[in-house]
Residue frames relative to the residue before (quaternion, step in Angstrom):
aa qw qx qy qz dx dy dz
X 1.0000 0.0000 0.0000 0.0000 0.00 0.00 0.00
X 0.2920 -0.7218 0.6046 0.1679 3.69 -0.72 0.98
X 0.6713 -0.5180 0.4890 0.2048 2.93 -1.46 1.45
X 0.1619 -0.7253 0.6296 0.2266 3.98 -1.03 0.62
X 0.3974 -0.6891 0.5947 -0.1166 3.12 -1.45 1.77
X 0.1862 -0.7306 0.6565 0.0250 3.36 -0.10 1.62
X 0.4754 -0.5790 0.6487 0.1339 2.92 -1.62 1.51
X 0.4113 -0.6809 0.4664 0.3869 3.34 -1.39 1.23
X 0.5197 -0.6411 0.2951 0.4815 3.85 -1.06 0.41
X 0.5725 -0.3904 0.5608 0.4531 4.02 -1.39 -0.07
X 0.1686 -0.6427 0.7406 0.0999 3.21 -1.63 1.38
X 0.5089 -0.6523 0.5355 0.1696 3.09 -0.86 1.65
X 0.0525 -0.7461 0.6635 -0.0197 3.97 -1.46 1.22
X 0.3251 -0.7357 0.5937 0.0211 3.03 -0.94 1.29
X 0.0167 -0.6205 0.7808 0.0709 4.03 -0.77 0.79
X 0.0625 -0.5603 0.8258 -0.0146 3.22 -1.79 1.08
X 0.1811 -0.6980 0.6922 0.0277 3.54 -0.50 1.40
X 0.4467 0.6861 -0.5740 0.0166 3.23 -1.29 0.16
X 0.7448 -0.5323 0.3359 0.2216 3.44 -1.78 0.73
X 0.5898 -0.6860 0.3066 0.2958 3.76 -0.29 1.70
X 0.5731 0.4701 -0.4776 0.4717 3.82 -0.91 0.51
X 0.7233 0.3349 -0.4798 0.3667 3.86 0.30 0.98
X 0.4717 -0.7582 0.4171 0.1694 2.79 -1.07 1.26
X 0.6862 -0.4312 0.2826 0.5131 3.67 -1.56 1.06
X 0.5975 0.5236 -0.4774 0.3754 4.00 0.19 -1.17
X 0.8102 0.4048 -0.1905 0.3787 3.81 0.41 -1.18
X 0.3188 0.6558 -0.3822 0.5677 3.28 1.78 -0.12
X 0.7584 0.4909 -0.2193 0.3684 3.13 -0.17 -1.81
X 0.7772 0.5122 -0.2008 0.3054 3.73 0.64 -1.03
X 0.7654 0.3449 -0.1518 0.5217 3.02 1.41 -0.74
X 0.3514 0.5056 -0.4428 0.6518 3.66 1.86 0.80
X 0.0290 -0.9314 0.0056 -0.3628 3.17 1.01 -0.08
X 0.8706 0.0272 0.4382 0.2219 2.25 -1.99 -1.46
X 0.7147 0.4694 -0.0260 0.5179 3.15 1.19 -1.65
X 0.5683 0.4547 -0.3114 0.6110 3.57 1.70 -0.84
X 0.6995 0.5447 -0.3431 0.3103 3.71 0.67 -0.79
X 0.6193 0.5156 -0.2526 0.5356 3.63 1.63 -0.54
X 0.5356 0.6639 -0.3634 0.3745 3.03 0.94 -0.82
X 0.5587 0.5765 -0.1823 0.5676 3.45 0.47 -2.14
X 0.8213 0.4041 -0.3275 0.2344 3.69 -0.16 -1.22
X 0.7663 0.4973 0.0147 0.4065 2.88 1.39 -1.35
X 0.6515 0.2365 -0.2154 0.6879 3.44 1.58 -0.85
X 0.5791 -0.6401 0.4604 0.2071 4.11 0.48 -0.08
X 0.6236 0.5833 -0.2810 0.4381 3.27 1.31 -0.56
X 0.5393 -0.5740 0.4567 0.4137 4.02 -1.11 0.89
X 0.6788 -0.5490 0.3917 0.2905 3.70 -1.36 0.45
X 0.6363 0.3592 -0.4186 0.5394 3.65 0.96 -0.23
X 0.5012 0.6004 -0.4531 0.4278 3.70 0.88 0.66
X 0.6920 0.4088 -0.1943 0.5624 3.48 1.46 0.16
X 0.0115 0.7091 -0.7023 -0.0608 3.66 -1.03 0.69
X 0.1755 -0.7003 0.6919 -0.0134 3.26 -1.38 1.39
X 0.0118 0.7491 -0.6585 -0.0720 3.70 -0.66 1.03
X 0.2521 -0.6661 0.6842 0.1569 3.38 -1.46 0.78
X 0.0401 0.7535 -0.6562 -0.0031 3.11 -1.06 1.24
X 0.5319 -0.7146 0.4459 0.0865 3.31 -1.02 1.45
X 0.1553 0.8793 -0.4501 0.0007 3.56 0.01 0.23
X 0.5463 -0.6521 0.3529 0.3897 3.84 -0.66 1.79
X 0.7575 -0.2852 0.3955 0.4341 3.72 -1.68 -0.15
X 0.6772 0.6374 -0.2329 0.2845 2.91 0.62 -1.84
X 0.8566 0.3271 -0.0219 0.3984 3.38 0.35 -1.45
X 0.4526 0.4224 -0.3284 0.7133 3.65 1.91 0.42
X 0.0411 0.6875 -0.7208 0.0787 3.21 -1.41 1.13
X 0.0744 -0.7729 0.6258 -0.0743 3.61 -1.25 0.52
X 0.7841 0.0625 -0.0661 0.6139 3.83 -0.85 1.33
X 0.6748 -0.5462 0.2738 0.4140 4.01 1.00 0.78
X 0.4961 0.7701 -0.1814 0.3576 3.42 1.77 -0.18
X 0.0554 -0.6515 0.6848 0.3219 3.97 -0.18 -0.20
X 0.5300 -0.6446 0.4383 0.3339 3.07 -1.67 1.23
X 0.6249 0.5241 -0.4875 0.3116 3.77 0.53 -0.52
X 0.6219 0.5151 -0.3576 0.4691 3.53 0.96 -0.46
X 0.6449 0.2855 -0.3865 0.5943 3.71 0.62 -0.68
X 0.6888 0.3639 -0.5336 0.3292 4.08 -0.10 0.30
X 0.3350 0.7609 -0.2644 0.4888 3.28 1.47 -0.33
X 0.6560 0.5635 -0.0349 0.5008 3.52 0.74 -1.48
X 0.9210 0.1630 -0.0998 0.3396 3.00 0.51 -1.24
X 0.2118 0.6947 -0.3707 0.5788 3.02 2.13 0.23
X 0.8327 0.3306 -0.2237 0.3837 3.63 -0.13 -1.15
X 0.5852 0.4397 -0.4009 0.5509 3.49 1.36 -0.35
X 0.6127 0.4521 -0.4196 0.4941 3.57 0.36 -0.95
X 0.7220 0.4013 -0.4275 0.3673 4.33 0.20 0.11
X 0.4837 0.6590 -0.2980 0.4929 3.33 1.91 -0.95
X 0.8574 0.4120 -0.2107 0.2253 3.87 0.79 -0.97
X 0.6327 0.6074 -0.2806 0.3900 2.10 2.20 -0.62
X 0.3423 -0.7267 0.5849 0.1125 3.77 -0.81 1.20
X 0.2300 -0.7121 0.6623 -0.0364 3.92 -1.09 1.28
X 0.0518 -0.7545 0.6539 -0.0216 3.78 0.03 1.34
X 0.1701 -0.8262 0.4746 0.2513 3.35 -0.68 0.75
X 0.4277 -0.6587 0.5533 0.2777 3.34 -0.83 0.20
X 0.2265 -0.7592 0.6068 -0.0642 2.96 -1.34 1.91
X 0.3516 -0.6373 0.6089 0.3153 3.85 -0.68 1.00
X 0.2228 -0.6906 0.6510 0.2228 3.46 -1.41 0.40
């Protein structure tokens, strides 16, 4: 009879893709965050988990059929259109 051989368990990996413009501090918070659910939810000590942040340009992230640089783009140019400059008149 052959001896039973526990498989070692699966260390669960988190990808958190997201679009470039957060800083390390906000990085940090939502690794985290993400370690804190983890733990809650799977039971297992945090160095049981690897969370990679992968950064990813405007270009190559789209949303609503859109690349995102084009829909910030967009909204850049509205956000100058609304803004309104009253000048200011000495009396």
């Amino acid at each position: 009879m052959m001896p039973h051989i526990r498989a070692p368990e699966a260390m669960p990996v988190v990808n958190l893709q997201i679009t470039r413009g957060a800083t390390r501090e906000q990085k940090a918070a939502v690794v985290a965050d993400f370690t804190d659910a983890l733990v809650r939810h799977f039971g297992k000590r945090p160095e049981h988990f690897h969370i990679i942040v992968q950064e990813i340009d405007d270009e190559n992230c789209c949303s609503e059929g859109n690349l995102t640089d084009d829909c910030r783009l967009r909204q850049a140019s509205a956000a100058e259109k609304t803004v309104q400059i009253t000048p200011i008149v000495d009396s």
